[in-house]
N, C-alpha and C positions, 0 to 999 in steps of 0.2 A: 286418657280414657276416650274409647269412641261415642262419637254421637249415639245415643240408643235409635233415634230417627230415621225410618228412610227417606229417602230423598222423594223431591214433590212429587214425581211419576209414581212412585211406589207407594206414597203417602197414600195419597188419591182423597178422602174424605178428610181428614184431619191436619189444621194450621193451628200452631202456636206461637204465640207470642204475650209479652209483658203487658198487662195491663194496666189501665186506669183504675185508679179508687174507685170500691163500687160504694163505700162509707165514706163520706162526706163531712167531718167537723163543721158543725157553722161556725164560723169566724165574728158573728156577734154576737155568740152565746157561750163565752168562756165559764161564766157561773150560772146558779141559777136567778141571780139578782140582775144579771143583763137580761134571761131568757122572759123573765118578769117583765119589763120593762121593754119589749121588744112586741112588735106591731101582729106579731105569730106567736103569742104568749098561749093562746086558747090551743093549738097546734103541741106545742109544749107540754102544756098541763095534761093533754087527753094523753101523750106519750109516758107523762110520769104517771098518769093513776094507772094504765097499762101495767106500766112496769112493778107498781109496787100491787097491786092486783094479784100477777104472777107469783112473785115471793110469796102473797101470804096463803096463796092455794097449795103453792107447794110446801108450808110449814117452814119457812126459812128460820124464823127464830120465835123466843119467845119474849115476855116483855117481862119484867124482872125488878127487883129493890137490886139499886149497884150493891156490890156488897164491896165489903171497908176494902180498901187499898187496891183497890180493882181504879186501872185507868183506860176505859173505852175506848177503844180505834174508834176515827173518823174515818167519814164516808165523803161522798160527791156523787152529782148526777153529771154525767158524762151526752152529753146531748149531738147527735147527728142526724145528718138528712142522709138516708139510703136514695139511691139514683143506679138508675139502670146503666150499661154501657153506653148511652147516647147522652146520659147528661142528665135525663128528664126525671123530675121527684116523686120518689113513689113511697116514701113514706116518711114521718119524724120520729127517730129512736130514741129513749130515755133508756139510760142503764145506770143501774147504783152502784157504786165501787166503790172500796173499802181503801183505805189509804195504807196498803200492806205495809209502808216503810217502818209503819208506827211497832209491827209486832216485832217482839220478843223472842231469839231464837233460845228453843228449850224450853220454852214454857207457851208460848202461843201457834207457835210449832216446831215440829222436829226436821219433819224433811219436804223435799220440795220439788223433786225433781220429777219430770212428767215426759214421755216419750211423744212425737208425732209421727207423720209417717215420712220415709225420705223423700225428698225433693226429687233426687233420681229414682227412687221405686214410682214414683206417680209417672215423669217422664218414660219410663221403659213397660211401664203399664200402658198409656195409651197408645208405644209402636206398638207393643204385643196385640192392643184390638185390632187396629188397623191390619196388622199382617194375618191374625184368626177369627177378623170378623164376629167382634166377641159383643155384647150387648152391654151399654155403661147408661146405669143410672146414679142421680146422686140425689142424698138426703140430706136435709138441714137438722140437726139435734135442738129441739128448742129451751133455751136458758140450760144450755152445755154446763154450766160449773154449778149450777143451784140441784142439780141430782145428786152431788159427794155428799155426805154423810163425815160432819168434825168428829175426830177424837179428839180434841182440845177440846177446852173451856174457853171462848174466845168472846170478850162483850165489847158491845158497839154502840156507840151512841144510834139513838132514832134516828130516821133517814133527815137527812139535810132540808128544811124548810118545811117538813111536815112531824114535829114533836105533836107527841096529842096533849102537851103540859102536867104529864103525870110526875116526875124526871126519874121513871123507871128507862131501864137501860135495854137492848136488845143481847138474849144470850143468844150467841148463833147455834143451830143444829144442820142447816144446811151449809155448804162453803157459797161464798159471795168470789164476783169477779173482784182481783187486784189479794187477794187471800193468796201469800204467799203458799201454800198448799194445795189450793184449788184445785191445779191442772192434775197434781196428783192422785187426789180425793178422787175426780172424775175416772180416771185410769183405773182404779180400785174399783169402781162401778162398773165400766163398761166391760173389761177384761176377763173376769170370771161368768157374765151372766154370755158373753156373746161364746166361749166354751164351751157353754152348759148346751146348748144348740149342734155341739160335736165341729167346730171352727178351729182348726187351727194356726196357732201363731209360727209367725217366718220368725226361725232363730237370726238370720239377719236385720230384719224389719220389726221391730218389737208392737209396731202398726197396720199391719199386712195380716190381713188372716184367711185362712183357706179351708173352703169345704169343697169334698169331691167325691165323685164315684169312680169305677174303672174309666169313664170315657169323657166325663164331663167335670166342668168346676166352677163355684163360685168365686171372685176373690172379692175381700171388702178390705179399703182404704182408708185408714181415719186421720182427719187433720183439724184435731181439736171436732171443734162438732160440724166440721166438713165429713160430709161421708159419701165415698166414690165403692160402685158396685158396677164388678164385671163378671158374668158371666156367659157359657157358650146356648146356653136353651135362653127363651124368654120365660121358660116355668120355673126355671133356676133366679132367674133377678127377679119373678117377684114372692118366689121363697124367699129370698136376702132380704126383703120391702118389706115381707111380713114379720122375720126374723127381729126385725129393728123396731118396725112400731109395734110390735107387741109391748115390747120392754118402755121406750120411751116417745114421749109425742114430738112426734114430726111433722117439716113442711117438706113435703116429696116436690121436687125438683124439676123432674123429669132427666130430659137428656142433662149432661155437666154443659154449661156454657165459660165455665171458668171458678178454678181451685186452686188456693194458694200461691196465689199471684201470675198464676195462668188463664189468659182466656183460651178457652176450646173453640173452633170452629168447623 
């Protein structure tokens, strides 16, 4: 297969290449009993009441009597330093993740399988701007997998170091990251309502979707809660801007500096 790329004269504005981690694991914070114990504990904790803040605005579950013969998934807080391309700390993340291994296939879920967008759809997207001068925005989905909506019955013990000592249990109603279903659940979300706006899906690209008139066109890109948006008008991309955060809250991005292991320049 040919490079989609034109060569650098032709390029003119756009270079890619493989980038660096822009997430960060700390390496002294494998649990939350190191993160406790660590000199940026205060750093830490303001990242976990964040994070569990978020859950419970969005109704992620509810608190519950276990009921008999129910065996709760465990969870963890998954703890990183976000840093920009140069290295420098621009934030500490807390996410709570579910210990998917633990579920049950057929009973804590059925299916699992979740589309992104192709690696070469995004590369043959950014020659196409380059050669049509097409306008790319990108938008961040915030708490990507806490939108899905369970159809299982799925209970979870209380988040990891914060039991409020009732020993009621969490039934989930939103999907958690590491929720063997997740990625799916979200697909089910984002899928029908970005339609309903008249988008259509590439039968090739099950993550490509396209709105258009006779002369003009949107397209949106989703990679997981990456979202890349090209259009030929600038009233067209911030139609696609509005299209998205109506439905769900975002951090607009602006220009893409780098998606799915691409940095843009």
């Amino acid at each position: 297969m040919n490079d989609p790329f034109p060569n650098e004269e032709e390029a003119g504005i756009i270079e890619v290449q493989e980038e660096a981690l822009e997430v960060i694991l700390d390496d002294d914070c494998h649990s939350l009993h190191q993160a406790k114990e660590s000199k940026e504990w205060p750093e830490w904790e303001r990242a976990i009441k964040t994070e569990l803040n978020q859950l419970e605005r969005m109704g992620t579950w509810e608190l519950v009597e276990k009921p008999r013969g129910v065996v709760p998934i465990t969870n963890r807080f998954v703890l990183a330093k976000k840093c920009d391309k140069e290295g420098k700390l621009l934030k500490y993340k807390a996410r709570l993740v579910t210990k998917g291994c633990s579920q049950r296939p057929g009973y804590d879920y059925l299916e699992m399988h979740s589309p992104v967008v192709r690696l070469e759809t995004i590369r043959a997207l950014l020659a196409l701007a380059v050669k049509h001068k097409l306008y790319i925005h990108q938008m961040d989905i915030k708490g990507t997998y806490l939108n899905g909506t369970l159809k299982e019955r799925v209970y979870m013990r209380q988040p990891e170091g914060f039991d409020d000592g009732s020993r009621h249990i969490c039934r989930l109603i939103k999907t958690l990251y590491g929720l063997k279903q997740a990625g799916q659940e979200w697909n089910i979300e984002f899928d029908p309502k970005l339609r309903k706006k008249g988008y259509q899906c590439l039968r090739s690209d099950a993550c490509m979707y396209i709105w258009h008139t006779e002369e003009d066109f949107i397209i949106i890109a989703v990679w997981v809660d990456d979202i890349l948006l090209f259009a030929t008008l600038i009233e067209l991309r911030d139609k696609a801007r509005l299209d998205i955060s109506d439905e769900w809250e975002v951090t607009d991005l602006g220009e893409p500096t780098k998606i799915a292991g691409i940095e843009i320049t």
